[in-house]
C-alpha positions as CSV (number, residue, x, y, z in Angstrom):
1,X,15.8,18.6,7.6
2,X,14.5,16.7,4.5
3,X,16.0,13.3,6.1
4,X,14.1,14.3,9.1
5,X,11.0,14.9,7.0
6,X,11.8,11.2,4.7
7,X,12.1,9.9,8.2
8,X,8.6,10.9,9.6
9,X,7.0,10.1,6.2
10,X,8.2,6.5,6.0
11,X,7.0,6.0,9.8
12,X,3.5,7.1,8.9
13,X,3.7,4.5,5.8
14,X,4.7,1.8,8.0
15,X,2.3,2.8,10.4
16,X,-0.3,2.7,7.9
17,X,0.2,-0.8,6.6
18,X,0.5,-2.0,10.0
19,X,-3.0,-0.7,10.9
20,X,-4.5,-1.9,7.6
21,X,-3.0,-5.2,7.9
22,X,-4.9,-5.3,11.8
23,X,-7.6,-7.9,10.5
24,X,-6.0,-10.3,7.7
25,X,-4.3,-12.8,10.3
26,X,-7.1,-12.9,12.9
27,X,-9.5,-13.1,9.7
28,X,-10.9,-16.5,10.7
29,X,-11.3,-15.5,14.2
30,X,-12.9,-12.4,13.6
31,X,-15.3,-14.4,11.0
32,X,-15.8,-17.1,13.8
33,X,-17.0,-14.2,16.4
34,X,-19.4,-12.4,14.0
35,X,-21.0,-15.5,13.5
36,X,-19.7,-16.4,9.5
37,X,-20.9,-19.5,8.6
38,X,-17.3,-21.2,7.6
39,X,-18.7,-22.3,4.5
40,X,-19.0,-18.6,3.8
41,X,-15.5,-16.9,5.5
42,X,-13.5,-16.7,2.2
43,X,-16.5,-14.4,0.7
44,X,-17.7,-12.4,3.5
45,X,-14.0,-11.3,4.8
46,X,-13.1,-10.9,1.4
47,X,-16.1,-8.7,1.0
48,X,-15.0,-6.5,4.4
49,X,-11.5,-6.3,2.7
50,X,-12.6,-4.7,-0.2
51,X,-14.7,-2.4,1.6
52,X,-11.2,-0.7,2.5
53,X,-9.6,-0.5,-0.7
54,X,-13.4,0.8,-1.8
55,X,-12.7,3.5,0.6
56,X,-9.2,3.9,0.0
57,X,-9.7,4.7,-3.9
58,X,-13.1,6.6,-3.6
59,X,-11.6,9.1,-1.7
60,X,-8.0,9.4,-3.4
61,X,-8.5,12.2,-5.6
62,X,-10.2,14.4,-2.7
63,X,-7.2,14.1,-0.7
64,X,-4.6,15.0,-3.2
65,X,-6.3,18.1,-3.9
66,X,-6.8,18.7,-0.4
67,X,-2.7,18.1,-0.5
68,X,-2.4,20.8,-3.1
69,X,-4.7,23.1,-2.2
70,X,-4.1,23.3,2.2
71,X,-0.7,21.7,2.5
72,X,0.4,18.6,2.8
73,X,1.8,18.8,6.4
74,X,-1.8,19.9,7.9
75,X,-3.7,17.1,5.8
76,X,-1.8,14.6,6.6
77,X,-1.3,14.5,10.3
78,X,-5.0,15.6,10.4
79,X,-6.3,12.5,8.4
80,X,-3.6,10.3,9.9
81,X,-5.8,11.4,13.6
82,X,-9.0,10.2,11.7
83,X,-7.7,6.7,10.4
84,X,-6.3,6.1,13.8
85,X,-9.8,6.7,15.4
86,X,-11.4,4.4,12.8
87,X,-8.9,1.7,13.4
88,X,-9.7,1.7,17.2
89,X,-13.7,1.5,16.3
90,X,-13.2,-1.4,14.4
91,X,-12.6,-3.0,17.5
92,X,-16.1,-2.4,18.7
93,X,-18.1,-4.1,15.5
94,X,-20.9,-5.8,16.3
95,X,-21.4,-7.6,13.1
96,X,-20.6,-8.2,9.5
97,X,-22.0,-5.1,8.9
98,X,-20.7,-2.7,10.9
99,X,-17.6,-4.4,10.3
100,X,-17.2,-3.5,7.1
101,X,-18.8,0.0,7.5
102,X,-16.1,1.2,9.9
103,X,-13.4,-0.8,7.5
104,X,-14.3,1.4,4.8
105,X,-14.0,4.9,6.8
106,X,-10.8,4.2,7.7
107,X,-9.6,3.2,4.2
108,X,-11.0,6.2,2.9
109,X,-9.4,8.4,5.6
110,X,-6.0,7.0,5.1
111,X,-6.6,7.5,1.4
112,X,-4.1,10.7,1.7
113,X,-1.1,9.1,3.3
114,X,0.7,8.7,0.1
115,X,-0.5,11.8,-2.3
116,X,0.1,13.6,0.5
117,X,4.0,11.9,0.7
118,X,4.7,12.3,-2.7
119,X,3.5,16.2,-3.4
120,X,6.2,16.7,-0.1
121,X,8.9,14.9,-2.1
122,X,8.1,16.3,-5.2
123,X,8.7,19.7,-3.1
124,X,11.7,19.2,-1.2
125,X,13.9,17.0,-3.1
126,X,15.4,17.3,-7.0
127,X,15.1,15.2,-9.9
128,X,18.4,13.6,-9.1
129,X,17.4,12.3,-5.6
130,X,13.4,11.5,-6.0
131,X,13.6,8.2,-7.2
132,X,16.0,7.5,-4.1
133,X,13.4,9.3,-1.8
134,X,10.4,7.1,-3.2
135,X,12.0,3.7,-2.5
136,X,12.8,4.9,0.9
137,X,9.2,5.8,1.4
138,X,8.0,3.0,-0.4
139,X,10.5,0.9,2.1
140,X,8.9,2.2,5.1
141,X,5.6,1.0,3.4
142,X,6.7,-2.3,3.1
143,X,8.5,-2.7,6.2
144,X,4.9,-2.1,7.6
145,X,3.7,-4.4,5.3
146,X,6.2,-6.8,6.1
147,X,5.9,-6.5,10.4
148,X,2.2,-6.4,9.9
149,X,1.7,-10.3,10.3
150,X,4.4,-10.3,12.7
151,X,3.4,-8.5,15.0
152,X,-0.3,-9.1,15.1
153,X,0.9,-12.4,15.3
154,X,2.6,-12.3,18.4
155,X,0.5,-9.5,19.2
156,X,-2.5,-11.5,19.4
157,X,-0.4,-14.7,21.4
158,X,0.4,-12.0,24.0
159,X,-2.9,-10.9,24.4
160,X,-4.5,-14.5,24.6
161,X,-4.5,-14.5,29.0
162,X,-5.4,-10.8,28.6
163,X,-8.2,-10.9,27.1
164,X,-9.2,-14.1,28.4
165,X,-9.1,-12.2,31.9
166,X,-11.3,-9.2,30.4
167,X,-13.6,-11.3,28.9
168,X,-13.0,-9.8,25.8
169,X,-11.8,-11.2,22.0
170,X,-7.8,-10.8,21.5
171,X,-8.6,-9.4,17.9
172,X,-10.7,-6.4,19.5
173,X,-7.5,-5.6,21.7
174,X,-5.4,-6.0,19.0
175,X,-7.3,-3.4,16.9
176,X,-7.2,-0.8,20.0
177,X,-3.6,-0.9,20.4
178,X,-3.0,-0.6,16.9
179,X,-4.8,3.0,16.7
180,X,-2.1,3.9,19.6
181,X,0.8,4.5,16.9
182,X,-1.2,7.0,14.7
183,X,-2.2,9.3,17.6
184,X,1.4,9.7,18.7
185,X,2.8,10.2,15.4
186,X,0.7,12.9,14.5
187,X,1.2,15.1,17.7
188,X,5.3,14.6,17.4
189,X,5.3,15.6,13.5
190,X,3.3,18.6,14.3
191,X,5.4,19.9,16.7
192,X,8.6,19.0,15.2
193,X,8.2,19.9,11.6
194,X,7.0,23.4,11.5
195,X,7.1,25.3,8.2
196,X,8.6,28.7,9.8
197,X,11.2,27.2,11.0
198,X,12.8,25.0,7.8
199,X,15.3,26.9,5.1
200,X,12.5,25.5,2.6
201,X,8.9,25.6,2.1
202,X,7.8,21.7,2.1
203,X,4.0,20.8,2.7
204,X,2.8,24.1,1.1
205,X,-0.7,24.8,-0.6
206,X,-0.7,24.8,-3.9
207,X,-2.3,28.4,-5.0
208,X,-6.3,28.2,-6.3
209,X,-6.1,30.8,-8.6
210,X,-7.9,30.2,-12.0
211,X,-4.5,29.9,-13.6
212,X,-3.2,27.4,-11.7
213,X,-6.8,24.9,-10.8
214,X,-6.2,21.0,-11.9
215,X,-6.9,21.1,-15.6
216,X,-9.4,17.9,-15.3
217,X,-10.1,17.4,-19.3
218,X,-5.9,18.0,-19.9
219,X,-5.5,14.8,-17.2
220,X,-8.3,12.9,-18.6
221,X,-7.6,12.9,-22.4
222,X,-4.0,12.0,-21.5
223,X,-2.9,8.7,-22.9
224,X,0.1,8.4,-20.6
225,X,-1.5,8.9,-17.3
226,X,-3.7,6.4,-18.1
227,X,-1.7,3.7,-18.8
228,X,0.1,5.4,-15.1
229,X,-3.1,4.5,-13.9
230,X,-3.4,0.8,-15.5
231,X,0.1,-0.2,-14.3
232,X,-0.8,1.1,-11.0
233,X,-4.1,-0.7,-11.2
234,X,-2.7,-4.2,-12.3
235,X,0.1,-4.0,-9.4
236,X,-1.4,-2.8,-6.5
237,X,-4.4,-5.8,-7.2
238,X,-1.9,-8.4,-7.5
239,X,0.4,-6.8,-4.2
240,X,-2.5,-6.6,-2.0
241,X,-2.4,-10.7,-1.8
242,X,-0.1,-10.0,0.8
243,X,-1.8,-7.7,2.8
244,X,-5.1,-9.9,2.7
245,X,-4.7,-13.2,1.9
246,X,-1.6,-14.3,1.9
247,X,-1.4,-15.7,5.3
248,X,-4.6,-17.7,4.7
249,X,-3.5,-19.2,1.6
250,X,0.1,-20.5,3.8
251,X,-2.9,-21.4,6.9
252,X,-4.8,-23.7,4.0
253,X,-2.4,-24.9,1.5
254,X,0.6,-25.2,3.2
255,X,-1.1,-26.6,6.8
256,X,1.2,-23.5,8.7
257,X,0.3,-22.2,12.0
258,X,-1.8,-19.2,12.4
259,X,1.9,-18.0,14.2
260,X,4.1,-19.2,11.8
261,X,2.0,-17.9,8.6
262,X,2.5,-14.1,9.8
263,X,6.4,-15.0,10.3
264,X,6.6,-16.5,6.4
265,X,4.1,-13.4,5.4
266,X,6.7,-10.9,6.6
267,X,9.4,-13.5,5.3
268,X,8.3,-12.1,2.2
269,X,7.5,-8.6,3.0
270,X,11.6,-8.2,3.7
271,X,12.0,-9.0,0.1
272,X,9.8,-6.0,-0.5
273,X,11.9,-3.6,1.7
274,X,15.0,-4.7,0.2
275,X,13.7,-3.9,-3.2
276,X,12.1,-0.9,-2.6
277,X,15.5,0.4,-1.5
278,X,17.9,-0.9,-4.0
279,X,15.4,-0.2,-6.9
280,X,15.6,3.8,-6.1
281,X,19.0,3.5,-5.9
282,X,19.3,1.8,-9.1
283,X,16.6,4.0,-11.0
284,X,19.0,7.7,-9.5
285,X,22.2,5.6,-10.9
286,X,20.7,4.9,-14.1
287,X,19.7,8.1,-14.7
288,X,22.6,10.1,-13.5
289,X,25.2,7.5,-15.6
290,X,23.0,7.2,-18.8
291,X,20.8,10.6,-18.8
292,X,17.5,8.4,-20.1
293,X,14.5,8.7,-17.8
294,X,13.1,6.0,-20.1
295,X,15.4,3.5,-19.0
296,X,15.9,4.0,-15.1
297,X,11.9,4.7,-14.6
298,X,9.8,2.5,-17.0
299,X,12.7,-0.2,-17.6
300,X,13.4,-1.2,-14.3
301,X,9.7,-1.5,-13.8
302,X,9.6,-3.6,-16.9
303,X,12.1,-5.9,-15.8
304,X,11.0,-6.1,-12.0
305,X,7.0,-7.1,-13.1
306,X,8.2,-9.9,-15.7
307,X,10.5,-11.4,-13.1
308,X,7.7,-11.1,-10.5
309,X,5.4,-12.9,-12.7
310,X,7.8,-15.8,-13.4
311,X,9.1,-16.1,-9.8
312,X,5.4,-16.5,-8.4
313,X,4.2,-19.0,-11.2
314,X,7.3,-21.0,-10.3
315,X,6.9,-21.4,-6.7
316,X,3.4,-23.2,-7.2
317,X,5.6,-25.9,-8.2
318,X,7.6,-26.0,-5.5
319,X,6.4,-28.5,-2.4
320,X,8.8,-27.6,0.2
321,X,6.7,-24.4,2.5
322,X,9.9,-23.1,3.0
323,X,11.5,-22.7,-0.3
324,X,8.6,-22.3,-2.2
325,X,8.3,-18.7,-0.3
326,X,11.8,-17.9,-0.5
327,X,10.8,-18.0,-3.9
328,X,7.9,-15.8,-3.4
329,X,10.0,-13.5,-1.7
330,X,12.4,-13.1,-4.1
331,X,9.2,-12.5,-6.6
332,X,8.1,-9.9,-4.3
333,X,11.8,-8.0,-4.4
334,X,11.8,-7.8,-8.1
335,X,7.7,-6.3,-7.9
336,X,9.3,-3.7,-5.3
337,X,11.8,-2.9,-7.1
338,X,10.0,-2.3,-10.3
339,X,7.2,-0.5,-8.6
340,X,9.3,2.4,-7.4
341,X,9.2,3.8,-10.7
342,X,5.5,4.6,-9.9
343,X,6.1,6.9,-7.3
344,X,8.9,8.4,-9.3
345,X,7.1,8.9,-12.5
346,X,3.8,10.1,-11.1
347,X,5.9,12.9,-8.9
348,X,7.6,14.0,-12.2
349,X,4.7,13.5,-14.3
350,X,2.4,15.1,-11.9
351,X,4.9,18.6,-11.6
352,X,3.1,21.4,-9.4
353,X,-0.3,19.3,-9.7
354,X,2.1,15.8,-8.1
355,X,-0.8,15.6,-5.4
356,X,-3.9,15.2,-7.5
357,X,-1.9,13.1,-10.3
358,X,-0.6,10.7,-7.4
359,X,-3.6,10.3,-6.1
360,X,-5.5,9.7,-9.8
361,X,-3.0,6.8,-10.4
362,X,-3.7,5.8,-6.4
363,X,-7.3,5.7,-6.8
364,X,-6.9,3.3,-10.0
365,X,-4.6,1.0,-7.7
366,X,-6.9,1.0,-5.2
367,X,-9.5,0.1,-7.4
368,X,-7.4,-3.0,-8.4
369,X,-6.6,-3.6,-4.7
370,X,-10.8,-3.6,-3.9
371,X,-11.3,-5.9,-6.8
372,X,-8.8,-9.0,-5.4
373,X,-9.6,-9.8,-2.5
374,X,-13.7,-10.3,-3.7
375,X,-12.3,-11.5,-6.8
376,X,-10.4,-14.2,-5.1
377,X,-12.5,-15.4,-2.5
378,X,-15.2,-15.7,-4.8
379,X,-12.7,-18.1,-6.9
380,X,-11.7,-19.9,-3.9
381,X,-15.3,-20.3,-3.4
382,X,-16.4,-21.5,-6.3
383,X,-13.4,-24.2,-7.3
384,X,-11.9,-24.9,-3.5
385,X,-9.0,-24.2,-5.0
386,X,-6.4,-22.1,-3.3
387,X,-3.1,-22.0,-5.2
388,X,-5.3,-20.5,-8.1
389,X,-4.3,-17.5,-6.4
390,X,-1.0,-17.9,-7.3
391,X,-1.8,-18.1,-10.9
392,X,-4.1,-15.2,-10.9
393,X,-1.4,-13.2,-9.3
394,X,1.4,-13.7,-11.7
395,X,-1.2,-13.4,-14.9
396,X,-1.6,-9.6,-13.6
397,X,1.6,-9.3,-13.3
398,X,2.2,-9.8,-16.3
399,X,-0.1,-7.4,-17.5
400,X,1.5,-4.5,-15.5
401,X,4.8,-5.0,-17.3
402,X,2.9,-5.0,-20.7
403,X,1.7,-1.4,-19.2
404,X,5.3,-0.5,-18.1
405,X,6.9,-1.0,-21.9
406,X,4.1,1.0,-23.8
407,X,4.2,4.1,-21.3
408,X,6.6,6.9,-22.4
409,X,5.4,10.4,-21.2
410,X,7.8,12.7,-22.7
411,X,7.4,15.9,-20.3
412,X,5.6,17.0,-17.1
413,X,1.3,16.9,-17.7
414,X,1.5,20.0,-15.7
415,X,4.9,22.3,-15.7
């Protein structure tokens, strides 16, 4: 039963990235129909980017205590019904404005997917086995990640006679079918998973008693969680490059098709996959062989942000389209495989509070992810120059593994 449960926890995270990866390909399109002067696209759609991940991180630490104190099974299929709504009104904007309105409820609604995944891991599987558990989650994240361009790709090549036939944009289609998945998911996990029935108690509220409330001035004044929460906040701001602009940066430096720039996107998404598999592996190996938590959780992460850094600086240099995201791929592996260590020390760290901790770290990450896009299209902007991105990107990462090598929590912030 907890392979069943890993199962329907890494098909909601795929499910999520898919759905909050609906509007980066068809960006210029959707800028084109809302009337966004082109001189202005890179600023306004990086605006109604970061209007999710304002979302997202605003309402992090709400829904890991909602996580700990209802249950993580109820909270998350019910918030995984309310993202899925959003994503299908964000079909019907009018404007800019409304654009980004609707954007930003459904990053704040899907704000629980992952606390919510990680206080049910933290429940249901041992020390031994988490680290293994959070690549395969954070695999089924990136697989989303990775399909995302894909399939609105194709998706939105499919849809070209349909919606020429309806009189209606392919990007608006695109949006509704995309809230289809969500709906689904969340009536098949209720009525499989069902806490009576499992010879363990996963997805259970965390008791409110005055004893056991979140200790909010213990978290605070701790120095490891927040250099937890400044590694999370460098990496997920650098990652999200690929979930916003990454295929816009192939579409303008690189001349590639709107088509072929979601292929080489989810080119490099597999790269994240693969390393989000082999680096919880690796971290479980490590620790079982050598018995230091050090090591297999901060040094792998250590090791996978430094590469990342190098990789993506070096394929800036690189003028074949091809190789030069090979090489970007191989960059992402190493982030991916580093970044596990995340999940895994935030669960451990976390203990019976691994909800509200997750989601602390989350909201910092999230934070970082609002900031990039903005931050990028404003540089983009201002200089014309798109491969700064690059640049920008690896100069973070570098940061994060500076963050990695300092932390060192040396037990659980709450037992």
């Amino acid at each position: 039963m907890r392979t069943q449960i890993l199962i329907f926890l890494c098909v909601v995270a795929g499910i999520a990235y898919v759905q909050r990866a609906a509007i980066s390909v068809p960006a210029q399109e959707i800028a084109a129909n809302l009337n966004v002067a082109k001189t202005e696209f890179a600023s306004t759609m990086g605006l109604v980017q970061s209007a999710w991940y304002l979302g997202y991180a605003l309402l992090q630490i709400p829904s890991g205590w909602l996580a700990d104190r209802f249950g993580s099974r109820r909270t998350l299929a019910g918030l995984c019904v309310l993202w899925s709504g959003f994503t299908f009104l964000t079909g019907l904007s009018v404007d800019v404005a409304s654009l980004t309105v609707v954007w930003f409820l459904m990053g704040a609604a899907q704000a629980g997917v992952f606390p919510c995944a990680a206080k049910a891991i933290g429940q249901i599987f041992p020390e031994s086995q988490r680290a293994r558990a959070s690549g395969i989650l954070a695999a089924g994240m990136a697989i989303g990640g990775a399909v995302a361009p894909w399939i609105a790709g194709q998706t939105l090549a499919w849809l070209d006679p349909l919606a020429g036939s309806m009189d209606i944009y392919r990007w608006r289609l695109l949006l509704f079918l995309f809230a289809i998945p969500g709906l689904l998911w969340s009536i098949i996990f209720l009525l499989t998973v069902r806490p009576q029935t499992l010879p363990f108690v996963p997805f259970e509220p965390t008791s409110a008693s005055g004893s056991d409330r979140v200790m909010w001035s213990k978290m605070f004044s701790s120095g490891s969680l927040a250099l937890l929460c400044a590694q999370q906040f460098f990496r997920a701001a650098a990652m999200v490059f690929f979930l916003t602009w990454f295929p816009t940066f192939l579409q303008k430096t690189r001349d590639v098709s709107l088509t072929d720039s979601g292929i080489l996107t989810s080119l490099a998404g597999i790269g994240g996959v693969i390393g989000s598999l082999l680096g919880g592996v690796v971290s479980d190996w490590l620790l079982s062989k050598t018995g230091n938590r050090r090591l297999s959780r901060q040094g792998i992460a250590v090791v996978g942000m430094a590469s990342c850094s190098a990789l993506i600086t070096a394929s800036a240099f690189v003028a074949n389209t091809n190789w030069s995201t090979a090489i970007i791929s191989l960059g992402v592996f190493c982030a991916m495989f580093g970044g596990v260590s995340g999940y895994t020390v935030a669960i451990e760290f976390g203990g019976k509070k691994a909800g509200t901790v997750f989601s602390t770290m989350n909201m910092c990450g999230n934070i970082g992810a609002m900031l990039f896009p903005v931050t990028a299209g404003w540089m983009v902007n201002q200089t014309g120059n798109w491969n700064l991105i690059l640049y920008f990107f690896a100069v973070i990462m570098a940061v994060d593994a500076i963050c990695w090598a300092i932390l060192n929590p040396k037990e659980p912030l709450f037992s």
